[in-house]
N, C-alpha and C positions, 0 to 999 in steps of 0.2 A: 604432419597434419596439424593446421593449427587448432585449439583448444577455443573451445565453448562452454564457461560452465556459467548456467544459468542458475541465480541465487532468488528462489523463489518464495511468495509470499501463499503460503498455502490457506490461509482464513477465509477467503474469499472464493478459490476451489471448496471446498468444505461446503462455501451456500449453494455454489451451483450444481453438487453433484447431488443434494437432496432436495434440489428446489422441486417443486413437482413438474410433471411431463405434459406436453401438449397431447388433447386428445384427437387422434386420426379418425378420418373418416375410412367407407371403404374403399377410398382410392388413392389412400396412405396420406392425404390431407388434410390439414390442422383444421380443427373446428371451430368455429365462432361462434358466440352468442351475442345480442348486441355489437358487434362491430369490434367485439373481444375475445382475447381465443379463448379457448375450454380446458382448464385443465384438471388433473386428477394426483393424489400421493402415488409415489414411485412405493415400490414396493423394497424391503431391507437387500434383498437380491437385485434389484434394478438399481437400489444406490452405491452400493458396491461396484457393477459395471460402471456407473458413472463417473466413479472416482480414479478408473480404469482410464477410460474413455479423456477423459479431460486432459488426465494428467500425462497419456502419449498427445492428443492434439495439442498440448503446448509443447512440451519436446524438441515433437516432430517439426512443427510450424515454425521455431526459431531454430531450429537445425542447432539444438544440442547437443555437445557430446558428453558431458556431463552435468551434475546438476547438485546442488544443495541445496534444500526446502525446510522452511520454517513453519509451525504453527504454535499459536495460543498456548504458554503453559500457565503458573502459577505465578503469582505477583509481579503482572508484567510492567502492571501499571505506578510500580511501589514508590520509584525515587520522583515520580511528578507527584503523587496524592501528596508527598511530605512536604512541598513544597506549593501545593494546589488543591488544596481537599475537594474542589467542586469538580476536578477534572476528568471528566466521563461518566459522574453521578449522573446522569441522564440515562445510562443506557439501564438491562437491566444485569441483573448478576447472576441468572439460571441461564446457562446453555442454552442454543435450541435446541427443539426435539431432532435424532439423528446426528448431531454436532459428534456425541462421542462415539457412535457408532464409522462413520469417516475417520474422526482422529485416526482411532485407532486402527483401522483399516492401514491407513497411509502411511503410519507408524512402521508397523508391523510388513507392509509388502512393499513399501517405498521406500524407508530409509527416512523418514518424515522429521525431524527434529523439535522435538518442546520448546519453546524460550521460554526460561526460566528469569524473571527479576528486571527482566528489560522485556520491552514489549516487543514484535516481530517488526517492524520496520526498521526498529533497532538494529535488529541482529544481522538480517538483509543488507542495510547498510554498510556496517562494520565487515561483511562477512564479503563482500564485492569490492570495497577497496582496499581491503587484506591480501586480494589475490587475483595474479594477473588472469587477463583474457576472462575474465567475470563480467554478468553486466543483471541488473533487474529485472525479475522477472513478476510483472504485479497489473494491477487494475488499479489501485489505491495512488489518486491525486496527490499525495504526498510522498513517498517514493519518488511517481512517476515526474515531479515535479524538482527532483535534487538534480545537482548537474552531473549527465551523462558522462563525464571522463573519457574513460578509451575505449571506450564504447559505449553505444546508447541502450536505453530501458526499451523492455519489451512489453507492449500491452495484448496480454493474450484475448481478452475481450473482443477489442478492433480490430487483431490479427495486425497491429503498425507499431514499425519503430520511432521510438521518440528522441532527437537528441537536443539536450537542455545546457545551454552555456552557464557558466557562471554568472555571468551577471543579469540571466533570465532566473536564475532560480534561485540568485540573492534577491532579486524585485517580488518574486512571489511570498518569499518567506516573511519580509517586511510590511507588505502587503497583510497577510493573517496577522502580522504583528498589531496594525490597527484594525482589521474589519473585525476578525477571529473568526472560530470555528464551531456554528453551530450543534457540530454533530460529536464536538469533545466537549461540549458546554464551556465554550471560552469566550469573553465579553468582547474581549481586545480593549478599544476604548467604544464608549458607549455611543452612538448618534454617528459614526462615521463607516462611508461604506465604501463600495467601488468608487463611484466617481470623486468622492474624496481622493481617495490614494490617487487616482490618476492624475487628477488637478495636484495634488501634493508635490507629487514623481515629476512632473511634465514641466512644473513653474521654473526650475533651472535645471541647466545641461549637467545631467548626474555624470563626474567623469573617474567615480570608483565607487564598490560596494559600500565604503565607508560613508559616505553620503547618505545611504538608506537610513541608515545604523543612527545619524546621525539629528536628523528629521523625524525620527519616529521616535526621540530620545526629545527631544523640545514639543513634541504632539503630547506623551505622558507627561510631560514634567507640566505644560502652560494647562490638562485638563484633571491632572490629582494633584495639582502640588507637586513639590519636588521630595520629598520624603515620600508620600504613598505613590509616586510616580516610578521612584525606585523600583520599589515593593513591587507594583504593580507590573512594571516592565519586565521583574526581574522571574516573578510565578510566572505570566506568558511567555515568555524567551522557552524557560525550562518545560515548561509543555509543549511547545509546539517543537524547539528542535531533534531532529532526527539524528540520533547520537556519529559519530564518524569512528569513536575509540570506545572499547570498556576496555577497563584494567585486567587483566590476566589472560583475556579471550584468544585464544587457538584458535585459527577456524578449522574447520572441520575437513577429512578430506573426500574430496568432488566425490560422487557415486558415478559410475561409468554407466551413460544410456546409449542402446543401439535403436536407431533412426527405425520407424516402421516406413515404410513404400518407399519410394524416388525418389530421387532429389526434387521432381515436379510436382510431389502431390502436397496437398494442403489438406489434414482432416476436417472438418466439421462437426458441432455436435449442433440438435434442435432444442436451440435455447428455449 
């Protein structure tokens, strides 16, 4: 039987298993107020099932047979701040409320993994093309945005497989290279955006990824100068790529999941 091991990105399970719950009516139907649903806090025992609930509906839904799962540890973010100091100052640095209440849940009955010193798309990455028949398991545009290999990324969210060529997800990464990434607090370069890149990408027949590389290397150098253009190029590069190697890394081995229902069933949860 061929192998399935899904290398998952559990930070994002973790919001949805304490996000709070739609409130039913009594004909088990969601409630609206203005044209919005209703909802209410899950209770410490209803997020616990949730974290139940999610993490068989993704599973089951890519028809895992095994699985290794990452979350949030300590200094994930360490070798970009040294090279970046603004990067991810935006968010904030407390937990959310219930954050460690899941960790540790998923820890403790899952098999859940810390990333310790590298951040979890990191480890995701390294950790699926370490090892065959792996493949992505995330919601996160950046992951789901690397190229698929030998198999494609799974977005548990949409319930669809994604498969990403090389040269679609060398376009995207050069792409952040100039627009950036509001939500890591990255500038890229300042006043250019999508339709930039696309006029950029599209004015000749790119015929390797080297050409990206190459265009968004005369974009820094003709808008900082060629000295802070460097600089510049070289902090965004190191924030934005999503590592393929750390030095000593083992990965881990697969946890064996058994499928809940048929081959035909699909779980759901109410988001």
């Amino acid at each position: 039987m061929e192998s399935n091991i899904a290398v998952m990105d559990c930070d994002s399970i973790i919001y949805t298993a304490f996000h709070p719950k739609k409130v039913l009516d009594e004909n088990n139907e969601p409630v609206r107020k203005d044209n919005k649903f209703v909802y209410e806090e899950k209770t410490e025992e209803e997020i616990i099932e949730s974290c139940d609930d999610v993490m068989h509906m993704i599973l089951t839904n890519c028809n895992a047979t095994h699985y290794i799962a990452y979350v949030k540890g300590l200094h994930t973010i360490k070798h970009r701040v040294e090279v970046n100091p603004l990067y991810k100052a935006n968010r904030s640095s407390e937990p959310p409320k219930n954050w460690n209440l899941c960790k540790n849940y998923l820890i403790e009955k899952w098999g859940v993994i810390e990333a310790h010193n590298y951040e979890v798309d990191d480890y995701v990455n390294v950790t699926r093309l370490a090892l065959k028949d792996a493949f992505i398991v995330a919601i996160d545009k950046d992951l789901l945005s690397l190229e698929a290999k030998d198999k494609m990324h799974y977005n548990w969210r949409k319930n669809e497989w994604i498969d990403v060529s090389k040269f679609v997800a060398e376009r995207i990464f050069w792409s952040d290279m100039i627009i950036g990434q509001k939500g890591d607090n990255l500038t890229g370069i300042p006043g250019k955006g999508e339709a930039y890149v696309k006029k950029l990408f599209n004015d000749v027949l790119i015929q390797s990824n080297d050409h990206f590389s190459s265009k968004v290397f005369d974009d820094y150098f003709s808008h900082y100068g060629e000295e802070q253009g460097i600089k510049e190029f070289y902090k965004n590069y190191i924030s934005l790529k999503i590592l393929d190697k750390i030095d000593g890394f083992i990965p881990p081995t697969p946890i064996k999941y058994e499928k809940i229902g048929s081959e035909d069933d699909k779980l759901k949860l109410n988001f």
